[in-house]
N, C-alpha and C positions, 0 to 999 in steps of 0.2 A: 504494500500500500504506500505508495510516492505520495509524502505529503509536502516535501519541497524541494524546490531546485536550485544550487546555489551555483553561482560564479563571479569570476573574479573584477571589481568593479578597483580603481584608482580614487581615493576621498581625502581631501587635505583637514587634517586637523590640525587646529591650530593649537596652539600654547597660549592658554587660559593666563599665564601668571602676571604678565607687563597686565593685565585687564582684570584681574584678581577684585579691585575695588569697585569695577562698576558691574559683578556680575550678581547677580542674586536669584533668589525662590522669586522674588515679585519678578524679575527682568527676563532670567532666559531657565526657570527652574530650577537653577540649583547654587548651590553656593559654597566656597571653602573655608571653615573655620578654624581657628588654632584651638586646641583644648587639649591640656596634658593629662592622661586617664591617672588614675591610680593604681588601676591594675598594671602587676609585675611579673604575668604567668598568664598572658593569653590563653595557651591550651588545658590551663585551669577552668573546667565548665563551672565550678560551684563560684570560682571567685567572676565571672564572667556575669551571671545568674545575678550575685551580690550586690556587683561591685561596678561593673560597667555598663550593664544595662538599665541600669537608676540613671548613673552620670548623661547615657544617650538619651534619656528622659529627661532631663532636667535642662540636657542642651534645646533639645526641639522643642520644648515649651518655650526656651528664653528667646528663641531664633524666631518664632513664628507667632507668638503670642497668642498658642490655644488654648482653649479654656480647660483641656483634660486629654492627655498626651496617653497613649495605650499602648505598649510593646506586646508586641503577639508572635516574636520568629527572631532569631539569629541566624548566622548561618558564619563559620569556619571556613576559608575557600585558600589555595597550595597553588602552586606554578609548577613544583615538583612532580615529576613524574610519578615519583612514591610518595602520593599525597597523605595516602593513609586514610585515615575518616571525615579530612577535609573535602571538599568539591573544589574542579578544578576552575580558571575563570571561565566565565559566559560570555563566551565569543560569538553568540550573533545577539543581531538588535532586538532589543526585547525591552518591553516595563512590565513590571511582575504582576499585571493586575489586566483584567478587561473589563471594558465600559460596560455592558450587558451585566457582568457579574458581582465586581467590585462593593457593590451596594449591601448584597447579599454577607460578602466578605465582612463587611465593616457589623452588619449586626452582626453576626459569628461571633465576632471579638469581643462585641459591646456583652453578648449574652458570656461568653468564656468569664467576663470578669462581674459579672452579676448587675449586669445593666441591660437588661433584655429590653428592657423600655424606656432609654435615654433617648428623648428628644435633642436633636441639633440641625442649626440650620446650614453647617456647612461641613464638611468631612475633607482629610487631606492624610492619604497613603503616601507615607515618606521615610527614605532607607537615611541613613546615618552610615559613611564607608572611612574603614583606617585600613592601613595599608602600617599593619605593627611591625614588620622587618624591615620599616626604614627606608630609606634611599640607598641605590637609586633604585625603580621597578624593570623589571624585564616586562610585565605586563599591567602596565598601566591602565585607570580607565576612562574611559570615553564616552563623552557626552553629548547628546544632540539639543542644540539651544532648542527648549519647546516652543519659538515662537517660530520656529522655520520647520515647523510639520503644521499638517492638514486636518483638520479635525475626523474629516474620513479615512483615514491613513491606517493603514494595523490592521494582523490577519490573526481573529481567535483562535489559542492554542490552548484547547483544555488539557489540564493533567489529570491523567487518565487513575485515579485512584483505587485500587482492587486488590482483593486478596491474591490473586493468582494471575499470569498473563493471558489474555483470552488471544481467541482467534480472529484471526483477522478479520473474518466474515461476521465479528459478533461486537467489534470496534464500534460503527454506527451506535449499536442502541446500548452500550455501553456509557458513551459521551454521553448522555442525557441521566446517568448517574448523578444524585445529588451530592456528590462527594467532590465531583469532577469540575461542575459549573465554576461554584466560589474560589476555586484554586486557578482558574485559567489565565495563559498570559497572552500581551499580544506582543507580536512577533512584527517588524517593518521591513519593506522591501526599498534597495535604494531608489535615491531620489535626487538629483542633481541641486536640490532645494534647499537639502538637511545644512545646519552648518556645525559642524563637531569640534569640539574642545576638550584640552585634558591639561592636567596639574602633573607636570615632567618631577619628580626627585621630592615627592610625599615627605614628608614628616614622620617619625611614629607619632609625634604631638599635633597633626593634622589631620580633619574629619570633613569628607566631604556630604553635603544634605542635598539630597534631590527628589522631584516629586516622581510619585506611579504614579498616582490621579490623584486628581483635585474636582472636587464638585462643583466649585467658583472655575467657568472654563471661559471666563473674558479674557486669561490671562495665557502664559505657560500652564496647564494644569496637566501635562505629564512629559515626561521626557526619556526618550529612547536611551539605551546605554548598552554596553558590548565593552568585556576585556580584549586589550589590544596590543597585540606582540609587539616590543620595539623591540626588531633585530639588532640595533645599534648600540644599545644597551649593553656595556663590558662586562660581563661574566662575575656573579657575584651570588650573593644566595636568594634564592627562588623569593616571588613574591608571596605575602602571607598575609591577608586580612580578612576583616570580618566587617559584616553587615548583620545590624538592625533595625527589623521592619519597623514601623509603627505608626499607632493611627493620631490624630488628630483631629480634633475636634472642636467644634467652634457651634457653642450651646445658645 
């Protein structure tokens, strides 16, 4: 079952950092902030759990000004071939979220932490990313200013959630799985439109914020992203960071 087709397109990303100050979540969805964690053992999940995923809470409240910030996912990701129980980067364009479903997604969250029936007028799916092994990266990541896509743009990609792998002939009515809808992302095909940026030689004390979706869609309200090999990059140790998801909320 062919569900994509990919080939080889030429795309100039720029270096975000001479433009560092005029980029933002309101200007082109995303933004890089300085914040030095506390945590001293990234592949510590309990001190992770503790220790950092408050601090990414406490940033994305003070960055965005929502009324009630939700972390609902982390995720560990390697450039090492032996990553181990990390994942390795996400090298096509994707935002972890679909318009269709994302809705859904956000009660999920709202009911996981005993708010099945929290009214808000605006909702905003947004990752927090470090890059904890420091400069420089071999896989950097890359960003697409959300004001340079289409609001029709993006090809739903459910993930297909199940106990067992089915057959391929049972794929269709599996999709329609309610496990499947809320998890689905959308995936972009190029576009001579997009304009892409990235932050060359991270920090471990650097965190970047960018939106999946945003319910207020006058603006950027999501923005594509894809880890992105710099061949040029001297030989050094594999990149190693971590993302979490979380929601915001604006009551």
């Amino acid at each position: 079952m062919n569900l994509s087709e990919y080939g080889p397109k030429q795309v100039f990303v720029r270096d975000a950092r001479p433009l560092a100050d005029r980029i933002s979540l309101d200007s082109h969805g995303f933004e890089l902030r300085r914040h030095a964690s506390s945590v001293d053992d990234f592949k510590d999940r309990d001190q992770v759990d503790r220790v950092y995923v408050p601090e990414m809470t406490s940033l994305v409240q003070k960055v965005t000004g929502a009324d009630k910030v939700l972390p609902f996912a982390w995720m560990m990701r390697s450039a090492s071939p032996s990553g181990g129980d990390e994942q390795p980067p996400a090298n096509d364009v994707h935002v972890d979220h679909a318009p269709e479903s994302v809705e859904a997604m956000a009660r999920k969250v709202l009911a996981a932490n005993d708010l099945p029936d929290l009214e808000f007028r605006r909702f905003v799916a947004i990752n927090t990313w470090r890059a904890y092994s420091g400069a420089p990266q071999d896989w950097p990541l890359g960003l697409c200013d959300g004001t340079s896509i289409t609001n029709d743009e993006g090809v739903i990609y459910p993930i297909i959630m199940v106990d067992e792998l089915p057959a391929v002939e049972d794929i269709p009515e599996v999709l329609h799985d309610e496990r499947s809808l809320p998890t689905a992302i959308t995936a972009f095909q190029f576009s001579p439109d997009h304009r892409w940026y990235y932050f060359p030689d991270m920090g471990a004390d650097e965190v970047l914020l960018f939106k999946n979706y945003d319910s207020e869609t006058t603006g950027p309200w999501r923005v594509p992203h894809a880890g992105l090999e710099d061949t040029s990059c001297v030989p050094t140790t594999p990149r190693l960071s971590i993302e979490v998801r979380m929601l915001a909320l604006y009551l």
